[in-house]
LOKEBA-412797 format. One line per field, with one value per residue: chain; y, x, z of N, C-alpha, C in turn. Coordinates in steps of 0.1 Angstrom, whole numbers, m for minus. Last residue first. Layout:
N
kette <- A_... .
n.c2 <- Y_... .
n.c1 <- X_... .
n.c3 <- Z_... .
ca.c2 <- Y_... .
ca.c1 <- X_... .
ca.c3 <- Z_... .
c.c2 <- Y_... .
c.c1 <- X_... .
c.c3 <- Z_... .
REM end
This chain:
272
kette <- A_A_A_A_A_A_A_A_A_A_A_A_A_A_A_A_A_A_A_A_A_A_A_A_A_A_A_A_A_A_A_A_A_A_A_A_A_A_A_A_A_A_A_A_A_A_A_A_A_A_A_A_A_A_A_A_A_A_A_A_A_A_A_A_A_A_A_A_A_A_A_A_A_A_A_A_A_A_A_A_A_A_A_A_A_A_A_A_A_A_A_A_A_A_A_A_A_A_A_A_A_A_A_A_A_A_A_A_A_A_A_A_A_A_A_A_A_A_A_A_A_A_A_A_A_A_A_A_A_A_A_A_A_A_A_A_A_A_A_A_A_A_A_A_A_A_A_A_A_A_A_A_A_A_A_A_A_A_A_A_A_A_A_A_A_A_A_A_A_A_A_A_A_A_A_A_A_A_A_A_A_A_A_A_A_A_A_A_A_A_A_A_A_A_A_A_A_A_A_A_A_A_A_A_A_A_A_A_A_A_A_A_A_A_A_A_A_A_A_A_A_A_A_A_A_A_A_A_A_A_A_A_A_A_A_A_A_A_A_A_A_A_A_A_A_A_A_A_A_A_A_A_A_A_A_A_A_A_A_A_A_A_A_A_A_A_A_A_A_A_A_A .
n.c2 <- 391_402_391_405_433_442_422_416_448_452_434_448_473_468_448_448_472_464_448_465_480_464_457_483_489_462_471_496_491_467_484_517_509_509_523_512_529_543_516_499_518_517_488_486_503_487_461_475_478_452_440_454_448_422_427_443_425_400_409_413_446_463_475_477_487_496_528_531_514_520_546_538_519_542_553_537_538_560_566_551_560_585_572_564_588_601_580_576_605_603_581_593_616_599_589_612_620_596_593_621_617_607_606_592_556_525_493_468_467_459_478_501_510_528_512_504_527_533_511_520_546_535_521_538_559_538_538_564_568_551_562_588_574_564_586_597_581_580_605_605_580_593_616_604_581_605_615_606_603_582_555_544_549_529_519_513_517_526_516_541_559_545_539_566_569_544_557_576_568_549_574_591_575_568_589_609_603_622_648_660_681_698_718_707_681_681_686_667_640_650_650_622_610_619_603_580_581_580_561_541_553_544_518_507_534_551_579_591_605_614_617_622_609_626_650_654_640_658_675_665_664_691_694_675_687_713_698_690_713_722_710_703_732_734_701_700_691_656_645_636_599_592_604_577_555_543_567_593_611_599_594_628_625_608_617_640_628_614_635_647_619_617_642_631_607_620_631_611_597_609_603_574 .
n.c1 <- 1180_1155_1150_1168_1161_1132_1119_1138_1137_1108_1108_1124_1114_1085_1084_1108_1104_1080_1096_1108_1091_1083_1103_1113_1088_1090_1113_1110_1088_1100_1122_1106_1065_1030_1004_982_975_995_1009_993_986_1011_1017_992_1003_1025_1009_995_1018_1029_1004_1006_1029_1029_1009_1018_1036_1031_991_961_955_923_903_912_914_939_939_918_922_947_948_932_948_971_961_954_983_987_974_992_1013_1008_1003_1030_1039_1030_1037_1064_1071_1060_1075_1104_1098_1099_1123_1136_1131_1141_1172_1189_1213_1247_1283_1299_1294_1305_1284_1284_1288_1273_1258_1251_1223_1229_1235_1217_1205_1215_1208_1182_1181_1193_1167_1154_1164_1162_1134_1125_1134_1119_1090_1101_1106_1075_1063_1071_1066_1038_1032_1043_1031_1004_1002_1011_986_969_972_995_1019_1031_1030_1054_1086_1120_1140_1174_1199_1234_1256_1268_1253_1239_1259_1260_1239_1244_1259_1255_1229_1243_1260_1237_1224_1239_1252_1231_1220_1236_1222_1200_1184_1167_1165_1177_1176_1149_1164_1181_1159_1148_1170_1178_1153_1151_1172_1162_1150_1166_1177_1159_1150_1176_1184_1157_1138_1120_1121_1095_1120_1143_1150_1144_1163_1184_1180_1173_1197_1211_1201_1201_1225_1234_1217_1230_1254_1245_1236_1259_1279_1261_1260_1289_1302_1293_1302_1283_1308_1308_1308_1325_1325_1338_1371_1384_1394_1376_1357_1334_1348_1345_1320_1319_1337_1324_1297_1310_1322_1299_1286_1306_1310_1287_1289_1315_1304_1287_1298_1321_1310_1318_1345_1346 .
n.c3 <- 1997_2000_2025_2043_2044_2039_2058_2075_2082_2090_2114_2131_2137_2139_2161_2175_2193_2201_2217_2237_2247_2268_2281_2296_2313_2325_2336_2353_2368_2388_2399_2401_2405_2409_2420_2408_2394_2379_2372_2361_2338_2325_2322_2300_2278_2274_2267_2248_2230_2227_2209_2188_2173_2167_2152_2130_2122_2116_2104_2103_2090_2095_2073_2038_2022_2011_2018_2041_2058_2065_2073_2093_2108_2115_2138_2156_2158_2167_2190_2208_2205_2217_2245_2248_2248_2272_2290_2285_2297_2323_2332_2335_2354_2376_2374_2382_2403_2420_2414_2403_2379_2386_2372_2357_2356_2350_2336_2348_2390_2418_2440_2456_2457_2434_2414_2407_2396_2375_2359_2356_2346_2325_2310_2306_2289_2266_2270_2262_2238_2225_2229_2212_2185_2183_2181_2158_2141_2136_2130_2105_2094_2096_2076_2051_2053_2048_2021_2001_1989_1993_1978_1976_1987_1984_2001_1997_2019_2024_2042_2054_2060_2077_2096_2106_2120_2141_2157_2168_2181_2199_2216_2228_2249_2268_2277_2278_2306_2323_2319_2330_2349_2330_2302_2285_2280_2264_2237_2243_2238_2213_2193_2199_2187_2161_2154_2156_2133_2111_2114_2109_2078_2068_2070_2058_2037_2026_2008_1988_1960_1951_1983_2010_2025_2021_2030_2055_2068_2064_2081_2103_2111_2112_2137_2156_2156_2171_2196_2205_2209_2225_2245_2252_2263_2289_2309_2339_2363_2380_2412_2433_2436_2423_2407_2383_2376_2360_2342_2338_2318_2300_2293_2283_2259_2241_2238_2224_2204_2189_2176_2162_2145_2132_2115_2100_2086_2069_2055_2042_2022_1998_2004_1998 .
ca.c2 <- 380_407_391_390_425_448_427_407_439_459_437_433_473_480_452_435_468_476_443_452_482_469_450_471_494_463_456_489_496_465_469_509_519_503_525_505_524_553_534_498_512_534_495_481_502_499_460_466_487_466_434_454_465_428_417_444_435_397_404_406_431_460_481_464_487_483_520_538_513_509_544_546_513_531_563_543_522_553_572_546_549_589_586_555_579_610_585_571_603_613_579_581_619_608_581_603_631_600_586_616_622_605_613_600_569_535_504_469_473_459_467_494_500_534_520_493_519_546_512_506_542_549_511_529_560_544_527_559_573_547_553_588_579_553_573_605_583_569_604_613_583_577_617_616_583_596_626_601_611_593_564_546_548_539_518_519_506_530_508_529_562_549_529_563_579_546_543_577_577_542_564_596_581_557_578_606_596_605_646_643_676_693_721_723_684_674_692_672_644_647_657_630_605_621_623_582_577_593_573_540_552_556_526_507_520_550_570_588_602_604_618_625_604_609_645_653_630_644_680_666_648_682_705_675_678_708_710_681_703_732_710_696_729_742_708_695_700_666_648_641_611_586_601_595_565_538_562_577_613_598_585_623_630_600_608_645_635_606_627_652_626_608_640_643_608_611_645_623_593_600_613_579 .
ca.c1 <- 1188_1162_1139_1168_1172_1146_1114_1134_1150_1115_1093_1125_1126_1089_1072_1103_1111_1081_1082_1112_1098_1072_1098_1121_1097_1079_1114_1119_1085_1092_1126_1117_1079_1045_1020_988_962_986_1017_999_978_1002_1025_997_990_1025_1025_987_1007_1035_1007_996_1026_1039_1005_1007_1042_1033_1001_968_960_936_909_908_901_936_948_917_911_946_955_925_937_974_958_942_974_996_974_976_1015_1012_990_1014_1045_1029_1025_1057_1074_1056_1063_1098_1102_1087_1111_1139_1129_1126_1163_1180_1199_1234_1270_1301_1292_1305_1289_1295_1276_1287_1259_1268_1226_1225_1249_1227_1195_1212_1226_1188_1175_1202_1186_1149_1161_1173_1135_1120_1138_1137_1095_1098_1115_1088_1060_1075_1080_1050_1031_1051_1040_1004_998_1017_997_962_974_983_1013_1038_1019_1044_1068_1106_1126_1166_1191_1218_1242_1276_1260_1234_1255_1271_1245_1232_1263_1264_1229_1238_1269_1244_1218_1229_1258_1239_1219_1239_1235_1203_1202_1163_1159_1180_1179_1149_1157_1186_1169_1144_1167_1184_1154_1144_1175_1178_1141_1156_1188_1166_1143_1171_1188_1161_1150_1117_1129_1097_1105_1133_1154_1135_1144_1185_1185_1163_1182_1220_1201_1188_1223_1245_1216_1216_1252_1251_1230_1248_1287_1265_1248_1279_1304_1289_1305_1280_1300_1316_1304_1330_1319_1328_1359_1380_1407_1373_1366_1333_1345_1361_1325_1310_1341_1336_1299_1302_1328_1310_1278_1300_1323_1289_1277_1314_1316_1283_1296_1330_1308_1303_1344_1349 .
ca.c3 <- 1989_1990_2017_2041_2039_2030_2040_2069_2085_2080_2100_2126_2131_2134_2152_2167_2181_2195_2213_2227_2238_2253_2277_2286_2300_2314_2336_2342_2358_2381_2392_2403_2404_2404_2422_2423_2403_2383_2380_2370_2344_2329_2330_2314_2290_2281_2278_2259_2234_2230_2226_2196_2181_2179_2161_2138_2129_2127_2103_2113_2088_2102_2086_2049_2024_2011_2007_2024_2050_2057_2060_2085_2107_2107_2118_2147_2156_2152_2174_2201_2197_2202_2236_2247_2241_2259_2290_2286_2282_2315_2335_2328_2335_2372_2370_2368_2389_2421_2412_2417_2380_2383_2377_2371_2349_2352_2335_2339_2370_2403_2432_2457_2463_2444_2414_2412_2413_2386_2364_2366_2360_2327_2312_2319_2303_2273_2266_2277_2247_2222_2234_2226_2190_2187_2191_2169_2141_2146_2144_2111_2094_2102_2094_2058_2053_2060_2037_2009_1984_1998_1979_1961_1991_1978_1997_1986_2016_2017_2036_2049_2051_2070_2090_2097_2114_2128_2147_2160_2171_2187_2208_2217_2240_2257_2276_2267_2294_2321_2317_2321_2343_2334_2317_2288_2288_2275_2243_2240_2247_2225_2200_2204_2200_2173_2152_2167_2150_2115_2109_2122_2090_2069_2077_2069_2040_2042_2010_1999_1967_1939_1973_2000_2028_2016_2014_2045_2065_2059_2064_2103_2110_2100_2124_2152_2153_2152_2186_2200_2198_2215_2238_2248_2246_2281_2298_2324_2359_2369_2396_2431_2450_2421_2422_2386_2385_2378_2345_2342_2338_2305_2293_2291_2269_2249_2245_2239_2210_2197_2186_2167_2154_2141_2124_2110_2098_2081_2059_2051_2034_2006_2002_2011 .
c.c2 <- 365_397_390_379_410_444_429_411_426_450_444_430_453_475_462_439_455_474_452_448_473_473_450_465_489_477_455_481_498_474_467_495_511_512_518_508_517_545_537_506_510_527_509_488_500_505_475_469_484_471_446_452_464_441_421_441_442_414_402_398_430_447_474_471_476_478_507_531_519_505_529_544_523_516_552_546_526_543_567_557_545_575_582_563_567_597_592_573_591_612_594_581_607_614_589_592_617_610_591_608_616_614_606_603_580_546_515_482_469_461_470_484_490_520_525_501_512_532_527_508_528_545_522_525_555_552_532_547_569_553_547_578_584_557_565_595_590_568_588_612_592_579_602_614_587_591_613_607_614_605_573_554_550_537_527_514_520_521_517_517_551_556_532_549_572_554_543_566_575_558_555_585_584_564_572_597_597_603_630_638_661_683_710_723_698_688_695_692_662_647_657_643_618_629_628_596_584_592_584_553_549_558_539_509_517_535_563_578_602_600_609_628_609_601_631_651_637_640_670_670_650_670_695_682_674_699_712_686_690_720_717_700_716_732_717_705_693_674_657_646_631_600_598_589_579_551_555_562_599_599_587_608_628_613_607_630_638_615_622_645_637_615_629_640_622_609_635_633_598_606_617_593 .
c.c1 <- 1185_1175_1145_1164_1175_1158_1129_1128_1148_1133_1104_1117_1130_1104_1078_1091_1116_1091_1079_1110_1108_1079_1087_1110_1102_1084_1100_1119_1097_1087_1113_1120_1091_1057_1032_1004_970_973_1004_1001_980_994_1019_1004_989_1012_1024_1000_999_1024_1021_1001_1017_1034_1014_1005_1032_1035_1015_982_970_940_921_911_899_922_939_924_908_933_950_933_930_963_960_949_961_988_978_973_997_1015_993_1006_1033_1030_1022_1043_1071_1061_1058_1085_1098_1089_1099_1131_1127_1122_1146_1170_1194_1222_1255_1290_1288_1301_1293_1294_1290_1274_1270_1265_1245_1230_1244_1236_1205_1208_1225_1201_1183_1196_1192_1163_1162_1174_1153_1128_1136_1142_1109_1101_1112_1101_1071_1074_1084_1062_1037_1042_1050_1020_1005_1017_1009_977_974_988_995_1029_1023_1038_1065_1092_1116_1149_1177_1209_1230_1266_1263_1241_1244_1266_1249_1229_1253_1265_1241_1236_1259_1256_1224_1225_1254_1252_1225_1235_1239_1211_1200_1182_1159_1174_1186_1161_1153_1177_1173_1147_1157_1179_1167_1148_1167_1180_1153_1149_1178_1179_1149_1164_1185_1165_1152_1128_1129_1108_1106_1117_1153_1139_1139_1172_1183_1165_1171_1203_1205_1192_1207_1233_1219_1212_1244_1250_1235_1240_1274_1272_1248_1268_1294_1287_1294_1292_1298_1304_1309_1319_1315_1320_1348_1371_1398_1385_1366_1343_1342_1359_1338_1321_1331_1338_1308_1303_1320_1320_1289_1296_1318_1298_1279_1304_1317_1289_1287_1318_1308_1297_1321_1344 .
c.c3 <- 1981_1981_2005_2027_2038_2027_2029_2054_2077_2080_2085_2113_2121_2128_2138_2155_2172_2184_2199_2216_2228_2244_2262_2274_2288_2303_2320_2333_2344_2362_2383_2395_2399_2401_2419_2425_2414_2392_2385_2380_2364_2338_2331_2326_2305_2284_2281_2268_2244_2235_2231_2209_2191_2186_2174_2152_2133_2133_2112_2110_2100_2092_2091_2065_2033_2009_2005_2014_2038_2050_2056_2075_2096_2105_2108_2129_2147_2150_2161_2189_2191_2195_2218_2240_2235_2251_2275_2279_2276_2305_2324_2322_2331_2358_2370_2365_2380_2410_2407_2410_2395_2388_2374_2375_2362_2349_2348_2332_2359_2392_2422_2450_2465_2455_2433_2415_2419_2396_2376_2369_2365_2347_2321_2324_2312_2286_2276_2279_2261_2230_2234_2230_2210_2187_2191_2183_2154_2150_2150_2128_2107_2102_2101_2071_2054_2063_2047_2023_1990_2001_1996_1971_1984_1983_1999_1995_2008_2011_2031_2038_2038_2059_2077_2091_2102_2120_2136_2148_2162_2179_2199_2208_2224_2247_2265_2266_2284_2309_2310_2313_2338_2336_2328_2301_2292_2285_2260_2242_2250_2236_2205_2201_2209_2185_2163_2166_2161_2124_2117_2124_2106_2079_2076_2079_2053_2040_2020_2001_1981_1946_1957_1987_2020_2023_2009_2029_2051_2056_2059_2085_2104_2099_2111_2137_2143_2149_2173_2186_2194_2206_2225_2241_2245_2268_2288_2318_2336_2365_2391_2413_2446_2428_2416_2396_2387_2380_2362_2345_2344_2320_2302_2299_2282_2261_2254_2242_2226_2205_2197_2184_2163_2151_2134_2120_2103_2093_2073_2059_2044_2014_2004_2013 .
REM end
């Protein structure tokens, strides 16, 4: 338990700005009425982040490269929040830490709870290094565009009087909030097609084979095409709103079929 105690902080951190975010969202609070951001948020994220960034570099680099399951989804969601978190010194995006900050918490502590062991033999390869730390950044962006998009739809049903099964006092003006889409997107596509190159050079040096068409390849690929697409779309025929959601969603799916399901089956299905 004792473990455990410096995970359950980093979560209680996270879960604190949530639930209080969350309470404004109540049906007995005005809808009409937003709540000023609480000061103490970025200041109770910001340690957070500190606690959840020294948790990671103990237990990713300990006997080696530690890339396990929940390590790796430990260290996309550190990202992702501080991406956010960054984000939102300049910019109100208050809402999202709805989505944002409750899976961090979980995959904080799930990481406590399941230390899944997988050692990288060759850690020790620049091409490797590079292919690493620019997917990690590509698929924490897109985890972010990904929780955006969900933040924009309950923003559009909320705009239209439709029922949601979420409340949440406050929203970003539509039109900022898809223009941040579309620009963390954009970066995100840039930093996946990178991953695909560096991860055709690592494979020619390790293997000597430029690509294997295996299924988590195969997932990335058509991801990457799906957000093509949708850049494509935006910038020649103005797709917006239901639509650019909808393929949001969608690459990212995809994304996480390539990445998290690929490793989910190696580590843990594989194992039994």
């Amino acid at each position: 338990m004792l473990d455990l105690l410096p995970n359950l902080i980093v979560a209680g951190f996270y879960a604190a700005v949530a639930f209080d975010f969350w309470r404004g969202g109540k049906p007995d609070s005005a809808p009409d009425s937003p709540r000023k951001h609480a000061p103490w948020h970025q200041i109770a994220i910001g340690i957070g982040l500190l606690l959840h960034g020294i948790l990671l570099s103990k237990s990713l680099f300990t006997g080696g490269l530690n890339l396990g399951l929940t390590n790796a989804l430990s260290a996309i969601f550190w990202l992702t929040v501080l991406i956010y978190w960054i984000a939102d010194i300049k910019r109100e995006l208050h809402s999202l830490q709805a989505f944002v900050l409750p899976p961090a918490a979980v995959f904080v502590l799930l990481q406590g709870i399941f230390p899944e062991t997988h050692l990288v033999t060759y850690a020790d390869k620049p091409a490797f290094v590079w292919h690493l730390v620019i997917s990690m950044l590509a698929y924490s962006l897109l985890t972010f565009a990904a929780l955006h998009a969900l933040l924009m739809a309950v923003a559009e049903r909320s705009l239209h009087r439709k029922p949601t099964l979420l409340r949440l006092p406050e929203f970003p003006p539509l039109l900022p909030m898809e223009k941040l889409l579309f620009r963390i997107i954009t970066l995100g596509f840039a930093l996946l097609t990178l991953t695909l190159i560096s991860g055709i050079v690592f494979s020619e040096e390790l293997f000597h084979q430029a690509l294997r068409f295996n299924h988590k390849n195969i997932f990335a690929l058509i991801s990457w095409a799906i957000f093509g697409a949708l850049l494509i779309g935006r910038y020649q025929h103005g797709w917006r709103g239901k639509k650019a959601i909808r393929w949001t969603l969608s690459g990212f799916a995809l994304l996480l079929l390539a990445y998290v399901g690929s490793k989910f089956v190696l580590e843990i299905l594989l194992k039994r």
